[in-house]
Structure formats: structure tokens, C-alpha cells
C-alpha positions as CSV (number, residue, x, y, z in Angstrom):
1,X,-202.5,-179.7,95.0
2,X,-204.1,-177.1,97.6
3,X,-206.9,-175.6,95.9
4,X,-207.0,-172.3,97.7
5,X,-202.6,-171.8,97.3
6,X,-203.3,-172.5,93.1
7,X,-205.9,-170.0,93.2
8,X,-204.2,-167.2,95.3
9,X,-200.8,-168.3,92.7
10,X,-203.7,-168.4,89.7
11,X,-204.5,-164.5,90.8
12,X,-201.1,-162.9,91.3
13,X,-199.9,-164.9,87.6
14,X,-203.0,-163.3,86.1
15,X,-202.1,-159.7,87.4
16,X,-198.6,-160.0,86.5
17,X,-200.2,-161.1,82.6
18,X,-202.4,-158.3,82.7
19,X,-200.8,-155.4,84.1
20,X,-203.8,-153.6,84.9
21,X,-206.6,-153.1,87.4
22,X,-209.2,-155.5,87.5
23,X,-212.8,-156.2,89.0
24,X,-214.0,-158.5,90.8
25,X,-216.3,-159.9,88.0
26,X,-212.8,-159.7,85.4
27,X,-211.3,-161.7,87.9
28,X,-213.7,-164.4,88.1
29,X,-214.3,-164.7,84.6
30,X,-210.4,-164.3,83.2
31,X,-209.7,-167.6,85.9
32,X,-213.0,-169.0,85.3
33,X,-213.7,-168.8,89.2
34,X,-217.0,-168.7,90.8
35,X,-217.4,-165.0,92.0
36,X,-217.7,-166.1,95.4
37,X,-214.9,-167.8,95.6
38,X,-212.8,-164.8,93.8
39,X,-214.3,-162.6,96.3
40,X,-213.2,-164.4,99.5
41,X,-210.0,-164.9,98.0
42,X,-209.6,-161.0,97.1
43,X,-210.9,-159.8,100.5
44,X,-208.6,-162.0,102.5
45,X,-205.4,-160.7,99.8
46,X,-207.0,-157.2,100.2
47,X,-207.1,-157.8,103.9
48,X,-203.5,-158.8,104.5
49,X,-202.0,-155.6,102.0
50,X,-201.3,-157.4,98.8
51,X,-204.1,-155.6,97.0
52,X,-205.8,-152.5,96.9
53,X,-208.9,-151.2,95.5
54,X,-208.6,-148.1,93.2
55,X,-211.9,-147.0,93.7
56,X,-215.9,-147.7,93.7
57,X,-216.1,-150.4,90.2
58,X,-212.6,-149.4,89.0
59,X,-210.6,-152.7,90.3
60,X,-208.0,-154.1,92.2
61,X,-204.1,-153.8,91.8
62,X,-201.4,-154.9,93.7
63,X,-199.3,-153.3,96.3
64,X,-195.7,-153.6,96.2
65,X,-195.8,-155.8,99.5
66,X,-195.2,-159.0,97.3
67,X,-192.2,-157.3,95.3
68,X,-190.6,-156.1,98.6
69,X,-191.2,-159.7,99.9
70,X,-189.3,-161.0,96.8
71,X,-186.8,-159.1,96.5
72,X,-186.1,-159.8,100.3
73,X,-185.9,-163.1,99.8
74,X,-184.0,-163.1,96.8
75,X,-181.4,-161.3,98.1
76,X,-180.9,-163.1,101.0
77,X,-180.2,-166.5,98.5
78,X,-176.7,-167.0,99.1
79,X,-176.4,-170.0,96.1
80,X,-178.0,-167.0,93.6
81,X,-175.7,-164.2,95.1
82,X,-172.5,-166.5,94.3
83,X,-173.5,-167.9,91.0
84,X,-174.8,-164.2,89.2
85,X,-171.9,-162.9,88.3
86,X,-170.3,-166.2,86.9
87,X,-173.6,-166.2,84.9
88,X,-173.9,-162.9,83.8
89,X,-170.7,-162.8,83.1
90,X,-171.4,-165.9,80.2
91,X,-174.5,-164.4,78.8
92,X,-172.4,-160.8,78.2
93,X,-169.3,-163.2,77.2
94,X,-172.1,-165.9,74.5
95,X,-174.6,-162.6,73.9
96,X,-177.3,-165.4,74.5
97,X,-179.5,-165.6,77.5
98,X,-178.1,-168.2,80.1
99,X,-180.5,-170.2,82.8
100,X,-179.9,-171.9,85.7
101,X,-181.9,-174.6,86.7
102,X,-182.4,-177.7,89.3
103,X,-184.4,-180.7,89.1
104,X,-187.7,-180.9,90.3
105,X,-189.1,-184.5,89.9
106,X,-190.1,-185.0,86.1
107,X,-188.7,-181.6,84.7
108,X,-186.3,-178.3,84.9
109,X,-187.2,-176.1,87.3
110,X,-185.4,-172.4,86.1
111,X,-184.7,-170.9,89.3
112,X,-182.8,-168.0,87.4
113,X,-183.0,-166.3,83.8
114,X,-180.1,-163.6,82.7
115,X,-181.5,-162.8,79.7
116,X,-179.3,-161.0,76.4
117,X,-180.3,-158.1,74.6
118,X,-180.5,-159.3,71.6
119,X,-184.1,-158.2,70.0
120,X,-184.6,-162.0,68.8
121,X,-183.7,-164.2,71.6
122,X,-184.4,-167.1,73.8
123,X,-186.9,-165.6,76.4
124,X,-188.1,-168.6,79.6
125,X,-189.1,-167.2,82.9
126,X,-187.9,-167.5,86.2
127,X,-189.9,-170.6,88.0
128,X,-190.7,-172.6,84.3
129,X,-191.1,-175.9,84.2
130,X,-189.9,-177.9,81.5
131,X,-189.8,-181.4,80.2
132,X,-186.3,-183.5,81.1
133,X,-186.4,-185.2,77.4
134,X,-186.2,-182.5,74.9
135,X,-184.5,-179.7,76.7
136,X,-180.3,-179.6,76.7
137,X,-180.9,-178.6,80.9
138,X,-182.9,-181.9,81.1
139,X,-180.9,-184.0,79.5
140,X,-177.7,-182.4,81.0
141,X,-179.2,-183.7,84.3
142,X,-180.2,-187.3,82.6
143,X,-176.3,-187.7,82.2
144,X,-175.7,-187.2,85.8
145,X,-177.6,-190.9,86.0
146,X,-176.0,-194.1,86.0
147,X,-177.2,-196.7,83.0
148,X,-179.9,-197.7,84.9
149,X,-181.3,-195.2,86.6
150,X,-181.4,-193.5,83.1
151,X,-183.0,-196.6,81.4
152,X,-185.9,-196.6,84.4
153,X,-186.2,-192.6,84.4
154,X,-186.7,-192.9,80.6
155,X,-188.9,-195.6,80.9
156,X,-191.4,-193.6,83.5
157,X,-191.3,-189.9,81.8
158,X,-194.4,-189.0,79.1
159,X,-191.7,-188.7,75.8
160,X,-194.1,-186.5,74.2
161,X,-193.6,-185.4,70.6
162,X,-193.3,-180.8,70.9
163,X,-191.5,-180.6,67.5
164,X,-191.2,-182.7,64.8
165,X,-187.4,-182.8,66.0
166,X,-188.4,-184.2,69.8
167,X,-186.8,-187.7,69.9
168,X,-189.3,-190.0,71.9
169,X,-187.2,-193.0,71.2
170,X,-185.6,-194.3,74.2
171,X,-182.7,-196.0,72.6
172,X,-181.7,-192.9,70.8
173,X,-181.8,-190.6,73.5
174,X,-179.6,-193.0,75.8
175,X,-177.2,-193.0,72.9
176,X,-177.5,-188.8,72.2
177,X,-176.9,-188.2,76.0
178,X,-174.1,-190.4,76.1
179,X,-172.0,-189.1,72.9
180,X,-173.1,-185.6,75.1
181,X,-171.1,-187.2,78.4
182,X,-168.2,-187.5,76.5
183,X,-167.7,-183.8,76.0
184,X,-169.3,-182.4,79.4
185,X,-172.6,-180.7,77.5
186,X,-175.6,-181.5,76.0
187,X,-177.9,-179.5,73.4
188,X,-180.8,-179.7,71.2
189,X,-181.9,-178.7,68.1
190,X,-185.4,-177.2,67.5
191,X,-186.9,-180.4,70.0
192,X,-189.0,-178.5,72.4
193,X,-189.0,-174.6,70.8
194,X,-189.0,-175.0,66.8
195,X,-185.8,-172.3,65.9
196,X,-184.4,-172.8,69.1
197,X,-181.4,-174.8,70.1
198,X,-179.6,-174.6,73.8
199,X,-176.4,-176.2,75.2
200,X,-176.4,-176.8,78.8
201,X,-173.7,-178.7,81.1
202,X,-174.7,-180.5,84.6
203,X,-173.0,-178.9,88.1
204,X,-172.6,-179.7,90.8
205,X,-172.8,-177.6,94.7
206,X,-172.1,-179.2,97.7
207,X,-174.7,-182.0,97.7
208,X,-176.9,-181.0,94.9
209,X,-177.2,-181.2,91.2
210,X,-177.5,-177.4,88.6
211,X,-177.7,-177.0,85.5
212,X,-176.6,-173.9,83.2
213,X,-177.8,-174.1,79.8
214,X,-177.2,-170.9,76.4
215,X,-180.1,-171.0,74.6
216,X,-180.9,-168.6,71.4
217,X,-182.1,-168.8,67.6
218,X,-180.7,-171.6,65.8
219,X,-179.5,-169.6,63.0
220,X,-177.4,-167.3,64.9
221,X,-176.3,-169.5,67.8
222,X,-175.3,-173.3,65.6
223,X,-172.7,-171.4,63.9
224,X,-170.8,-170.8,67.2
225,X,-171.8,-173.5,69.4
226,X,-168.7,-175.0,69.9
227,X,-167.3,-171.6,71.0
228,X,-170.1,-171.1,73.3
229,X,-169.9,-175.0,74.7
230,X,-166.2,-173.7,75.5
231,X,-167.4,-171.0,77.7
232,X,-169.9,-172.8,78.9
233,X,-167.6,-175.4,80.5
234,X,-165.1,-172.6,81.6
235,X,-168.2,-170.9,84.0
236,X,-169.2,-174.4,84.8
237,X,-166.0,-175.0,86.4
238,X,-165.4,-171.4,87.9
239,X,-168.7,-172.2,89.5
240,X,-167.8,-175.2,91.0
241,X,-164.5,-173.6,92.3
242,X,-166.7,-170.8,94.0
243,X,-169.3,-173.4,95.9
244,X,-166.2,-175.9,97.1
């Protein structure tokens, strides 16, 4: 890892938490930063217009150059432009918030989050990183593998325990992902996120392997998961009929 890119990340994540002006000194200390360090690394943000300083002691805030920058390149995503209103259209159709999400070695990356409106809901953020074992999106990619390279990737990834519902045991997690295969999704049940339970189904564009996964409260979403499997495999396949 680059030291200097996880710091410059470290301060735009802490601004986004904090949502307010901050010194120099607030800086250092909230990221546990030499002030040195947090002052070169403000000055040269400062310096290319991704910060600005209110005033004498009153703090730094950012400028709207990084939003512009995102939304730029957001936009310009052709895979997210095709696949939003598919997705949308599934979290207005469950009223549970739907992900997509790609591989990224040992985990789920979630490259995109349409979130319900329900006030109690399932709530990840755009560019989280989750475990492959106890997540329906991770496992939904686990039964993209053949029996072997599912028994070596199982054999390699840290199984650890985030509920008291995580299964750690190989041989039953081979056995749950395959009675998933059989009907094109996979879910969990309070194993990563006690009261939450998602379903989530493996696609594939062009060369590469997705993931779309419902996730929401267990009370309110168990009830209906078959219904919500059903419409889960319906965008699944309307996505794969757009990206042909």
C-alpha cells in the first residue's frame, strides 16, 4: 500500500465523516498523523483546489472539485448507465435496497448502492468491502467456481466468525452454495449483519462476473424472500439481455 495515496484517501473519508471544517491540528489528531505530515499533505490538496481554508484558525473544507470530478466520471461509466434502471427499477419493485457488486480478490467490492426508503433498512456504501463467506453477493460469486477452485478458494480465505450465524465450516458452506446453484441465488441469514438477511444472484457482462444482491431486516424481508428471489432473477436476466 502507498502510504501517501491511504493518507490523501484517509483525509477526504474523514471529511466526508465529519462534515465540517477542520484544523490542521483536528486533522492530525482525528487520523492520528504527525502534524507535519498532515500539513504537507493539506498544502499540496490546498495547492491543487481540493481544499480551502475558511479563514485564519477556523479550518479547512473541501471544494466541490472532487464532486465535479466524480460525478464526471460516473457519468461517463457506460456498465453503471445500462444497469441503473434495471436496478432501480428492483429496489422500487422489492422496497429493499439493491447492490451491485464485482469481485475484488478476497471480497465484494460494491461498486453501486440504490438504496429504499424504508426508515429501517439495509444501508452499505458505495466502494465497501466485504467478506466472500458470509455475504449472499460473496457467495453468489463462490458458485460461479467449479468444485475445485471452490474447495482451494475456501481453503485460502480467513472464515472468520461476525455472527453467531457465520458458518466457518468448509463442508457446510460447499453444501449451502450448492443447494443455492440449484435455484440461481444465494442468501444469508443474520451471518455477517445480525437482523440482516440478503439474496443475491451471480451475472454475468461480456467477459466479467456481477453480482446483484436485496438486502433488508430479516423480519420484514424472510417473509417475502421467495417473491423477491423471483424478481431478482427476472432483473438478473433483463440485465444480461441488455450487456449481450
Amino acid at each position: 500500500m502507498v502510504k501517501t495515496a491511504d493518507r490523501t484517501l484517509d483525509v477526504i473519508e474523514l471529511f466526508a465523516r465529519e462534515k465540517r471544517s477542520l484544523t490542521l491540528s483536528e486533522i492530525a489528531a482525528l487520523l492520528s498523523m504527525p502534524v507535519s505530515s498532515s500539513h504537507g499533505l493539506i498544502k499540496t490538496l490546498q495547492a491543487r483546489g481540493y481544499l480551502y481554508e475558511l479563514g485564519r484558525r477556523q479550518g479547512y473544507y473541501p471544494t466541490r472539485k472532487l464532486a465535479i470530478m466524480v460525478a464526471a466520471i460516473t457519468a461517463a461509466s457506460p456498465l453503471l448507465q445500462t444497469l441503473a434502471p434495471v436496478l432501480s427499477a428492483l429496489r422500487d419493485a422489492t422496497h429493499e435496497t439493491v447492490v451491485l457488486g464485482k469481485r475484488q480478490g478476497d471480497g465484494i467490492t460494491y461498486l453501486d448502492v440504490f438504496e429504499c426508503v424504508q426508515s429501517v433498512r439495509f444501508s452499505p456504501e458505495v466502494g465497501e468491502f466485504k467478506p466472500l463467506h458470509c455475504t449472499a453477493s460473496g457467495k453468489a460469486i463462490l458458485s460461479t467456481l467449479s468444485p475445485a477452485q471452490l474447495e482451494k478458494t475456501l481453503s485460502q480465505l480467513d472464515l472468520k466468525s461476525f455472527t453467531d450465524r457465520t458458518l466457518t465450516d468448509t463442508k457446510l458452506l460447499t453444501q449451502q452454495i450448492a443447494e443455492g446453484q440449484k435455484k440461481g441465488w444465494q442468501f444469508v441469514l443474520g451471518e455477517h449483519i445480525p437482523m440482516l438477511m440478503s439474496i443475491a444472484a451471480p451475472i454475468q457482462v461480456g467477459a466479467d462476473g456481477y453480482v446483484v444482491a436485496i438486502g433488508g431486516p430479516i423480519e420484514r424481508f424472510r417473509p417475502l424472500m421467495e417473491q423477491h428471489a423471483s424478481k431478482l432473477m427476472e432483473a438478473c436476466a433483463a440485465i444480461e439481455r441488455l450487456t449481450r
